[in-house]
N, C-alpha and C positions, 0 to 999 in steps of 0.2 A: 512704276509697274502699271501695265493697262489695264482701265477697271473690271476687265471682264475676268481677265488672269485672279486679280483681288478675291471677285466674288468667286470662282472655281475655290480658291485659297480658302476662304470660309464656309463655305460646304463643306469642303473635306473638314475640315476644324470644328463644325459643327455637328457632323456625322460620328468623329471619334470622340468626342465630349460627351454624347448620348449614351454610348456604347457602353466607355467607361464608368458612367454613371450608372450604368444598367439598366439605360431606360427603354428598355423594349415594351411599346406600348400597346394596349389591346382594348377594345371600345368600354369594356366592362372595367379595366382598370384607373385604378385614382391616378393622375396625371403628376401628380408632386415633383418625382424627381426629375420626368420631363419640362417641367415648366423650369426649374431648376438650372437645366441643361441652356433651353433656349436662351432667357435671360442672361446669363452667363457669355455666352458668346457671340449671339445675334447681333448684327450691324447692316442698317441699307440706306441706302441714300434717296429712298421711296417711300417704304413701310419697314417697318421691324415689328415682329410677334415678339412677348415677353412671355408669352403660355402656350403650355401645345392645346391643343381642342378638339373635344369629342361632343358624342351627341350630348345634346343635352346646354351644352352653353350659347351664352348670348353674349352681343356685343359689336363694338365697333371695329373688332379683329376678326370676327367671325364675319359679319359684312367683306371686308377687305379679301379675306377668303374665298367668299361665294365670289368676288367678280372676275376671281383670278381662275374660277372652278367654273365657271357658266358656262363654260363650253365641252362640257358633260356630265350632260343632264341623262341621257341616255335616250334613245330612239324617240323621237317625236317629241321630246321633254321640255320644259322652259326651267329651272333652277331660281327659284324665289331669291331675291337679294334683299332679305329681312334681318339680319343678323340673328337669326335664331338656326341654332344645328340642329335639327331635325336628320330623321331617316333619308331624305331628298337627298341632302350637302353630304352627310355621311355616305351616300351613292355614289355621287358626285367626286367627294373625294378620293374616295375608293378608284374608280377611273380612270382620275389623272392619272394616281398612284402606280397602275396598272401598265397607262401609257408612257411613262417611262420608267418600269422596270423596277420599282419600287416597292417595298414589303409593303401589300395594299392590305390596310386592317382597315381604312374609314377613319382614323384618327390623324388629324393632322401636327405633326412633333417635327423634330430636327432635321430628319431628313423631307419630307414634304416643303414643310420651309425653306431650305437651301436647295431644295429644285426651284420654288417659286425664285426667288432672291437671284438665281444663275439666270431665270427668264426675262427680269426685268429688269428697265432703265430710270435711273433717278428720278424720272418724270413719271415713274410710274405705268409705260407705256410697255406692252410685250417687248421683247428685243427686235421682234423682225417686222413692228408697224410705228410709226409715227404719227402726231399728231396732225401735222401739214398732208400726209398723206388721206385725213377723213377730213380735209378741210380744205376745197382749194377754190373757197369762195370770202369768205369775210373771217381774218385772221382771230380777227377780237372775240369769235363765235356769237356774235353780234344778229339781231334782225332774224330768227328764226320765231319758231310757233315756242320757244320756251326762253327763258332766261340765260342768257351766254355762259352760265355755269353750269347747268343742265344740262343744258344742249352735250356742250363738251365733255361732263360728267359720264353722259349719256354712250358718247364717240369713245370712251375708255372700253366701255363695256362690250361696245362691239368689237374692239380689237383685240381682247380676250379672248370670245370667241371664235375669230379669226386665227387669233394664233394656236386653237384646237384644231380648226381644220386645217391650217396648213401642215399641222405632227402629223394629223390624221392621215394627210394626202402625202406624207412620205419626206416631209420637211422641204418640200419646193418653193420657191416663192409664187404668191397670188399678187395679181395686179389690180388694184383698187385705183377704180376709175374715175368716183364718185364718192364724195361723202356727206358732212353737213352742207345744205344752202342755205342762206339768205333767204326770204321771199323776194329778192329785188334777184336773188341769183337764178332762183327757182323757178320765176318767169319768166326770164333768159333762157332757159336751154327749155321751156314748155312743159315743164314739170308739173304734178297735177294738182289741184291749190289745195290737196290734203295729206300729200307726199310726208313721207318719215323723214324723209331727206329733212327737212322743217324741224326735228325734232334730234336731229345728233344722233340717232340710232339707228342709220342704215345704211346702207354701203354697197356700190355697184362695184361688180369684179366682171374684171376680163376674163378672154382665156389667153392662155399662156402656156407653162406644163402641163396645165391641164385644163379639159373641155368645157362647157360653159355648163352642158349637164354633168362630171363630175363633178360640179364644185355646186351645182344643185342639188344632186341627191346625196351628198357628206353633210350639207348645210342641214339636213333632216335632223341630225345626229349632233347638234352643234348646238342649238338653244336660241333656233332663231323661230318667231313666230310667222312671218313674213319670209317667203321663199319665190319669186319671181324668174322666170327662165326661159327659154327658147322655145314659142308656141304659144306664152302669152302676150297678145299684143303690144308693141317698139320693146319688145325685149330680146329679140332674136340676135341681138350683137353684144349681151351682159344676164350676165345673173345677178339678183338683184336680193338682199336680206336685209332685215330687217326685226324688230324687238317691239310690232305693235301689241294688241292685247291680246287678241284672240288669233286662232291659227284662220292663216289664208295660205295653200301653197298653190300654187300653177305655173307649172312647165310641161306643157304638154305632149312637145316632143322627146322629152326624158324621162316620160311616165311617170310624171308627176302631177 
């Protein structure tokens, strides 16, 4: 059976396990027979939750969470990836919730996890980004301004987000043009010696289905710090994001 068939197969399987169990769950309520539920059924070949989560918890599930949610943060927003659930993540996950049609309480249980689970690939990557795709300079993620596990750690995170804007923008594909360099890559193509790109966390998109300022002003709404686009200078043929610390956007011909 193909694995995508599989994981439809345990969503549904984990949506009526929930149900049955009665775990209709609401921020204020104790999680018990949800976490019950999860555990019981959950299986991925990425991550697996064994507890649902609301505000209020910490951990390395709750992390795994925010980076699968950072890309709704909501308007201007960045979504902290501290594993604490806070008001922010309970936003956040409200949103996604929202975004596909899901009882949105802010609590993440059975069915929020078998959406996650239905998005993503063994490697942990959105379904609709790959890793060769934020990496078409040094395989080994090798030779940037961090640690080759960083870096790539890093390049998860942006495809996250990415794959918020592309639900966002109507499910079309985005063409990523650019992702981590090398410095030996980064001076190659004139890149500036303090480029994100250095860092695994930024990503040049074409246009494609959509215009180089659509994919500028959704990026607002996505959890990117760093928004580059048509108007500011060598940017007129990509829009450019990125996850520095503080907000820079300019695209001046998109009104931004």
């Amino acid at each position: 059976m193909p694995r995508r068939t599989v994981r439809t197969v345990l969503a549904l399987v984990m949506v009526a396990a929930a149900v049955s169990a009665g775990t209709a769950a609401s921020a204020s309520a104790a999680p018990t027979a949800a976490v019950q539920a999860v555990g019981a059924t959950a299986a991925d070949g990425c991550y697996t939750w064994s507890r649902a989560l609301a505000e209020g918890a910490t951990g390395d599930d709750v992390t795994q969470l925010q980076i699968r949610v950072s890309g709704y943060p909501g308007s201007g927003g960045v979504l902290a990836v501290d594993g604490s659930y806070g008001p922010a993540t309970k936003a956040a996950v409200t949103r996604f919730q929202q975004a596909y049609g899901l009882a949105a309480d802010g609590v993440a249980g059975p069915a929020t996890f078998a959406k996650l689970y239905e998005l993503q690939d063994d490697d942990c990557t959105p379904i609709h980004f790959t890793y060769g795709e934020l990496n078409n300079c040094n395989s080994d993620w090798s030779g940037g301004a961090l640690s080759a596990a960083q870096a790539k750690a890093n390049a998860l995170r942006t495809m996250w987000k990415l794959e918020a804007l592309r639900h966002a923008l109507g499910d079309q594909s985005i063409r990523v043009t650019s992702g981590f360099r090398s410095h030996a890559c980064n001076d190659a193509v004139g890149g500036a010696p303090s480029s994100r790109h250095l860092y695994g966390d930024a990503a040049d998109l074409g246009a494609g289905p959509h215009s180089l300022c659509t994919l500028a002003q959704e990026a607002r709404n996505r959890g990117f710090n760093g928004i580059l686009g048509p108007g500011y200078p060598g940017h007129n043929d990509h829009t450019h994001v990125d996850h520095r610390s503080s907000r820079f956007w300019s695209a001046p011909n998109c009104g931004i």
